[in-house]
C-alpha positions in Angstrom: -72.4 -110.9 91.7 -69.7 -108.3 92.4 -69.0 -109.9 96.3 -69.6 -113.4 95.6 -66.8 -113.5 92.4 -64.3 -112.0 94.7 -65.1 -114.5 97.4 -64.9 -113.9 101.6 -61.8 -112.7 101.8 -61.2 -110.6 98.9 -64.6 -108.6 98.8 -63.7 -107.2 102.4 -61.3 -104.2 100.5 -64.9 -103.1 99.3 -66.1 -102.2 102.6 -64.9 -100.9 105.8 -62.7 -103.6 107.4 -60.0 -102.3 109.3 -57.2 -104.3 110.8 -56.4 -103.5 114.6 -53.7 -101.3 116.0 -53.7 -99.6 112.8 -55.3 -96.5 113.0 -55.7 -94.6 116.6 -59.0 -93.4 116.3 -60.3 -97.0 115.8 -57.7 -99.0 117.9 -60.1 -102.5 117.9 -60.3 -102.5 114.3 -64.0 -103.1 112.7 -65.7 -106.0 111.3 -68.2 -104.1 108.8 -69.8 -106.1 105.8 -72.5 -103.1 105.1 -70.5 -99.8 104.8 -68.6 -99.1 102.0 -64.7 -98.2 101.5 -63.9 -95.7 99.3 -62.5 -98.2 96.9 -65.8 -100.1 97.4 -68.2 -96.9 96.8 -65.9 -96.5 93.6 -66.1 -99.9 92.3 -70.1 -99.4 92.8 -70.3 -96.1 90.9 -68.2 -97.0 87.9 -70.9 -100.8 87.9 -73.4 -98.1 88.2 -72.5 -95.4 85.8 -71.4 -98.3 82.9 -74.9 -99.7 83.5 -76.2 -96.2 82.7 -73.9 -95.6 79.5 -75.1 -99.2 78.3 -78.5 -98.1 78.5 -78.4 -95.2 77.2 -75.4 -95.3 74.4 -75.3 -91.5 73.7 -74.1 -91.1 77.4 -70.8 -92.8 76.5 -68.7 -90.9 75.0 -68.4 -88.2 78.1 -67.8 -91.2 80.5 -64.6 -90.7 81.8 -62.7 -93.3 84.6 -60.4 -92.1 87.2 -57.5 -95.2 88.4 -56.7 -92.9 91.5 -58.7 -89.8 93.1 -57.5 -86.6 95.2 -59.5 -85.0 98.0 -58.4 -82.8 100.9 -61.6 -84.0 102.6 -60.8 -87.8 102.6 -63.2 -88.3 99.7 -60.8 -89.6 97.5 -57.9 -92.5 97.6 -55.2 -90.3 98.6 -55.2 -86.3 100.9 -52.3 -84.9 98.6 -50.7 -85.1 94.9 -47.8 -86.3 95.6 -49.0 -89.6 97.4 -50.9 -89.8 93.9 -48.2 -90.3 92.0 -45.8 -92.2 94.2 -48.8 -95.1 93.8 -47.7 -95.0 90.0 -46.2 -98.2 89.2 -42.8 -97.0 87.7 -42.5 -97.7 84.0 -46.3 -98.4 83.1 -45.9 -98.1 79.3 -49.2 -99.6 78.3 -51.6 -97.2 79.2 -52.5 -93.4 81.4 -53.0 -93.9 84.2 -55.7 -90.6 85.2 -55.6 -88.7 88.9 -58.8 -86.5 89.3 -57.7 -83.7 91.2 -60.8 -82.5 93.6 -61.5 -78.9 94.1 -59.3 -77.5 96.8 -55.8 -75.7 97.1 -52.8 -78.2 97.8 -49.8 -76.3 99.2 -46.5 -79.0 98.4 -43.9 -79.8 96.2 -45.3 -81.9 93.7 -42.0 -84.3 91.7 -43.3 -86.3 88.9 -39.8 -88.6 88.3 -39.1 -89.9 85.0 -40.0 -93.3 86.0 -43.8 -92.8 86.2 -45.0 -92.7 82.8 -48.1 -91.6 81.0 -49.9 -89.7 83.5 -53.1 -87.7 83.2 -54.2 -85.0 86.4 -57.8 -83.9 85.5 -58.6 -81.2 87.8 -61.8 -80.3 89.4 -62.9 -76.3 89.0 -60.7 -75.1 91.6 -57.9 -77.2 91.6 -54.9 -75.6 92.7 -51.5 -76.5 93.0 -49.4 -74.1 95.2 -45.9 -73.4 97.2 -44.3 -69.8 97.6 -40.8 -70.9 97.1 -38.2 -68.4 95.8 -34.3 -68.1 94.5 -33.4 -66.5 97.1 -35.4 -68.2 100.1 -32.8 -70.7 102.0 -33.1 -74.1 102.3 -32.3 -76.8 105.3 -29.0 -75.8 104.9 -28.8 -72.2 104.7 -28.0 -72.0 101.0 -30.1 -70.2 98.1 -33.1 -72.7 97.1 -32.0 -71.2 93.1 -34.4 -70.3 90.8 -34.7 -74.5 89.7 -34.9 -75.3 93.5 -38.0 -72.7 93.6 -40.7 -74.2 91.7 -43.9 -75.5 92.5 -43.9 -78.5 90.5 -41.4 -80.3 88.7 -42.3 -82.7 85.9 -39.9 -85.3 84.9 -41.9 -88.5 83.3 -42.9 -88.2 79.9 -45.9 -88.4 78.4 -47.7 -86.1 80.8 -50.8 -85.0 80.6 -52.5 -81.9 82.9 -56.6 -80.7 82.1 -58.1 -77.7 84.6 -55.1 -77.8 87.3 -53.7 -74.2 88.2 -49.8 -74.3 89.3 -49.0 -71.2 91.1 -46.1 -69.7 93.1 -47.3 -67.6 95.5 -43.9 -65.9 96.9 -45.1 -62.6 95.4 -42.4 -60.6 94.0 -39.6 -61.7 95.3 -37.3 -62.1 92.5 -37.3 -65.9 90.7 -40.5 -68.0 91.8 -41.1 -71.1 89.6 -44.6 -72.1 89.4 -44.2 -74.8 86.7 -40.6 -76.5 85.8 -41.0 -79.1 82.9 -38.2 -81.8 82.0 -40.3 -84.5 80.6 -40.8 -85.1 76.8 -44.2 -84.4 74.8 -45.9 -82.3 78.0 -49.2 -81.2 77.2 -51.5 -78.6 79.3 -54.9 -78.1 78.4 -57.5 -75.5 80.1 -54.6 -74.6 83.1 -53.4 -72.1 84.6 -50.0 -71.1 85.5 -49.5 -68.0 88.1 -46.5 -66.2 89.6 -44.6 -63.3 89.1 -40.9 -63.5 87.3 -39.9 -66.8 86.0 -43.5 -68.6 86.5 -42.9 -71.1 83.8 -39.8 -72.6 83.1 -39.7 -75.4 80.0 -36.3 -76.7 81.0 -35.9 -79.9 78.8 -33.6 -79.4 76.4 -35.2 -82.4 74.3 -38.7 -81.7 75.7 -42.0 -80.4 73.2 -44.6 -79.2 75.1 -48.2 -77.7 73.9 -50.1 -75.6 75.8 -53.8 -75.4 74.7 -56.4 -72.6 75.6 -53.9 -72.2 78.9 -53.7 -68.8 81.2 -50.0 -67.8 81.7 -49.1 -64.7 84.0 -45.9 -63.1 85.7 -43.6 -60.0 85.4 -40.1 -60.8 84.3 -39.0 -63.7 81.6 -41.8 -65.3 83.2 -42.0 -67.8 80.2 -38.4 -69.4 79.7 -36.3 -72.1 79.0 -34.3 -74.3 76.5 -37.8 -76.5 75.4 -39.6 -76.6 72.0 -43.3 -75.1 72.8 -46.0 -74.4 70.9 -48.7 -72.3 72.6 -52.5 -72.3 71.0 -55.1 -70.2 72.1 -53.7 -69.1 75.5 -53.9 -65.7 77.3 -50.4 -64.8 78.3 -50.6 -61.5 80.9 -48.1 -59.4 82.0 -48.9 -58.5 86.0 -45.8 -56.2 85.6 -43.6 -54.3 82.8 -41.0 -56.8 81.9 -40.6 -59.7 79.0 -42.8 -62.2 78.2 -40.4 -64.4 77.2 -36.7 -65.4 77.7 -35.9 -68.3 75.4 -32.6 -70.2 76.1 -32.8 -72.0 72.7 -30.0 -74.4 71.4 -27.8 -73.9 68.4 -29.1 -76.0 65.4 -32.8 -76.5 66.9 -35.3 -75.7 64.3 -37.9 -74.4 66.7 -37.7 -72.6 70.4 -41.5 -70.8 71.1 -44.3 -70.7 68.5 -47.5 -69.2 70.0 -50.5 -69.5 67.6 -53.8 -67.4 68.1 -52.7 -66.2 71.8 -54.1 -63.0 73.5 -51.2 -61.0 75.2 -53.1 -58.8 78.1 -52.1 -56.6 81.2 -52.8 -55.4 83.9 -53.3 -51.3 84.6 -50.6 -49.4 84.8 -48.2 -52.3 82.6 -47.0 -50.3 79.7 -43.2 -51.3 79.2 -43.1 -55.4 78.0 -41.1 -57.0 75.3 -42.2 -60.0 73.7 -39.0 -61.7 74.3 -35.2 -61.1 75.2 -32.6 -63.7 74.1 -31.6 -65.9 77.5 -29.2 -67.6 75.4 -27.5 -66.3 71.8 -29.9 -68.9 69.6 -32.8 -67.8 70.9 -35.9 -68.3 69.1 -39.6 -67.2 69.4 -42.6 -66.9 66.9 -45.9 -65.0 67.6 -48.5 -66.0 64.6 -52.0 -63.9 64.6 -51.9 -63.4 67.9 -53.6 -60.1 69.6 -51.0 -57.9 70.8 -52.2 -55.4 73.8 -51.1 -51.5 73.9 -48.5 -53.0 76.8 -46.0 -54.0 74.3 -43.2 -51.6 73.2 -43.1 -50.8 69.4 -39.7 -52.2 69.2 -40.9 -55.6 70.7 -38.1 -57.2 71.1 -34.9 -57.0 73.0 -31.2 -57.9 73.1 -30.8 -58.1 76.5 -28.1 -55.6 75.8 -26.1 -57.6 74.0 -25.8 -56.5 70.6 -24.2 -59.9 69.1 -27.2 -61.4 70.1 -29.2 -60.0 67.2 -26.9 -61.7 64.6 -27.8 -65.5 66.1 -31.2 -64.7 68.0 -34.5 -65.3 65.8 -37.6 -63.9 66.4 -40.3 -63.2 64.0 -43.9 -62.2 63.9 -46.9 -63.6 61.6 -50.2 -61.1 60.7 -50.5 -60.3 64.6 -53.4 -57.7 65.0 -53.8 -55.8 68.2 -52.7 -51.6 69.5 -49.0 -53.6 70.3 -48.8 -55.3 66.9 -47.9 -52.6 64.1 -44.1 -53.2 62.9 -43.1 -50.0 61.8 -41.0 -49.1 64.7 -40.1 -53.0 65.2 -36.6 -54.2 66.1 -35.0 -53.9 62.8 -33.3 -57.3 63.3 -37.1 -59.2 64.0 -38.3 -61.0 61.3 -41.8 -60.7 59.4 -43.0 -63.6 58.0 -44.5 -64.1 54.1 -45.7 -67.7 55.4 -46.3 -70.2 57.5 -44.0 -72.8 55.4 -42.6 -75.0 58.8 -44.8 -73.0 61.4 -48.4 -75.2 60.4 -49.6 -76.0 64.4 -48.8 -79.4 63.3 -45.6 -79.5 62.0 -43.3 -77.7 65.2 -44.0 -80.8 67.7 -43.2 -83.7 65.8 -39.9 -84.3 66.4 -38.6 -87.8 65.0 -42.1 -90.1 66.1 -44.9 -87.7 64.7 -45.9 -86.4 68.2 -49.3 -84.3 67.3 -51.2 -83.3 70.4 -52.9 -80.9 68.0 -54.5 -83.7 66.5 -54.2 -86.8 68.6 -54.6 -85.2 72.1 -52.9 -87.4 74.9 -53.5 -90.4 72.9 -50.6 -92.8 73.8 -47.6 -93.1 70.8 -47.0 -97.0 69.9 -43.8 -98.8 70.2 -41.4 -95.6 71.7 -38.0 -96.5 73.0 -37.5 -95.5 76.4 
């Protein structure tokens, strides 16, 4: 029924017809009417796996339906990420379009622009994203690639959405290595992985909220940073190296900078000497809420990044953390403890002015934004 709706011509894209002169290993082309393509072998496994879910209605709910696939061994529509997105149509407002991501490690540059919208990357168990890029690593030009110019991947568009995809920068310690470097508006990272060494994850956009559920952060120095409102739930941030965890760049006026909720801060051996935070910028803010605080972090917990005006404008504050790093008796005197969570429920510090909840609502599309 499938081939004789789309007719003589149109049901060849299903199987392997290949023009000629087009690729070199097959110069004649091929006339084949029996072998599937891969969009043709697709096409038959989402007939077969509706017919399946139809049958048997408790198997819908964990159907889920890729637009474009990623394979390193030619299983998939495209051999790299980046082709992936490029095939985006720019500006689809309507709906996600979903990427799976097959197990392998793709070394390159991955750019999501601002023009492709909505996107979804659901990675396979092993997934892994990775360059080893660094600040001061020269480009075509002989000039510092800067810590921006370092990073992995850069994600503009908004409305992006990442499940099971490790971004790593694998310079080593090398000074500034960006794994991660997020622009885009309402970003949300569920079940990934982010590894590198000082500055692995940089939440750039000034105007940009991003959630990070039941993620796995590591790195040495500031290797969480950035002007962006975050809220982190349920991740494992470790420290590979004594340092700060975070280096907030906040902006005067904004009500929140990072919240983490119900993280796990860990180390490796030998990591004794970490702050939870020094102020990048003088507004910095950061809040850690009953989070487990290893034996790596220094009583004092925070720093001023030796600037002592920076404690009159900086705001940082803790909420019933438990953990050998969490008693506040030899805190910073000018950290905050908090009675409350007036303002800081999980729900409140990403809703900016159109009632963006990932907490709730997961990727699910907002109606009727303004782009």
């Amino acid at each position: 029924d499938l081939v004789q709706g789309m007719g003589p011509e149109a049901s060849k894209k299903l199987y392997m017809w290949i023009p000629a002169n087009k690729f070199a290993s097959c110069p004649q082309g091929r006339q084949d009417n029996t072998h599937l393509s891969v969009y043709g072998a697709r096409t038959i496994t989402r007939m077969t796996v509706e017919a399946i879910a139809e049958v048997v209605p408790a198997l819908k709910p964990y159907v889920r339906y890729y637009d474009f696939v990623v394979a390193k061994d030619g299983s998939g529509d495209f051999f790299t990420l980046q082709d992936a997105i490029d095939a985006v149509p720019d500006f689809r407002k309507e709906k996600r379009t979903n990427i799976l991501v097959r197990r392998g490690v793709y070394k390159e540059k991955l750019i999501v622009p601002e023009c492709k919208l909505n996107i979804s990357l659901i990675g396979e168990d092993g997934a892994v994203l990775t360059n080893d890029d660094y600040a001061q690593k020269k480009n075509r030009f002989g000039e510092n690639m800067s810590t921006s110019g370092s990073s992995t991947c850069y994600i503009y568009g908004p409305d992006f959405y990442a499940e099971n995809i490790t971004f790593e920068n694998s310079a080593g310690r090398v000074g500034q290595a960006v794994a991660c470097f997020i622009e885009g508006d309402r970003a949300y990272f569920k079940n990934c992985r982010f590894l590198g060494n000082q500055d692995t994850l940089y939440n750039y956009g000034k105007e940009s909220r991003q959630y990070f559920e039941n993620c796995y952060i590591e790195g040495t120095v500031d290797f969480i940073f950035g002007w962006a409102t975050v809220l982190f739930k349920d991740c494992v941030i470790h420290s590979v190296g004594d340092g700060y965890v975070t280096a907030p760049a906040t902006d005067k006026g904004k009500k929140y900078g990072y919240v983490f909720m119900d993280c796990k801060l860990t180390a490796a051996d030998g990591v004794h000497k970490v702050y939870l935070s020094r102020p990048w910028r003088p507004y910095a803010k950061a809040v850690f809420i009953r989070c487990d605080l290893g034996n790596h972090i220094m009583p004092e917990g925070w720093n001023n990044w030796g600037k002592k005006d920076n404690e009159k404008t900086a705001f940082y504050a803790e909420y019933k953390n438990i953990g050998e790093g969490a008693p506040i008796e030899n805190r910073a005197k000018w950290s905050h403890q908090l009675k409350n969570l007036n303002n800081f429920g999980e729900e409140d510090i990403l809703l900016g002015n159109d009632g963006w909840n990932p907490v709730k609502n997961g990727s699910e599309l907002l109606k009727d934004l303004k782009r």
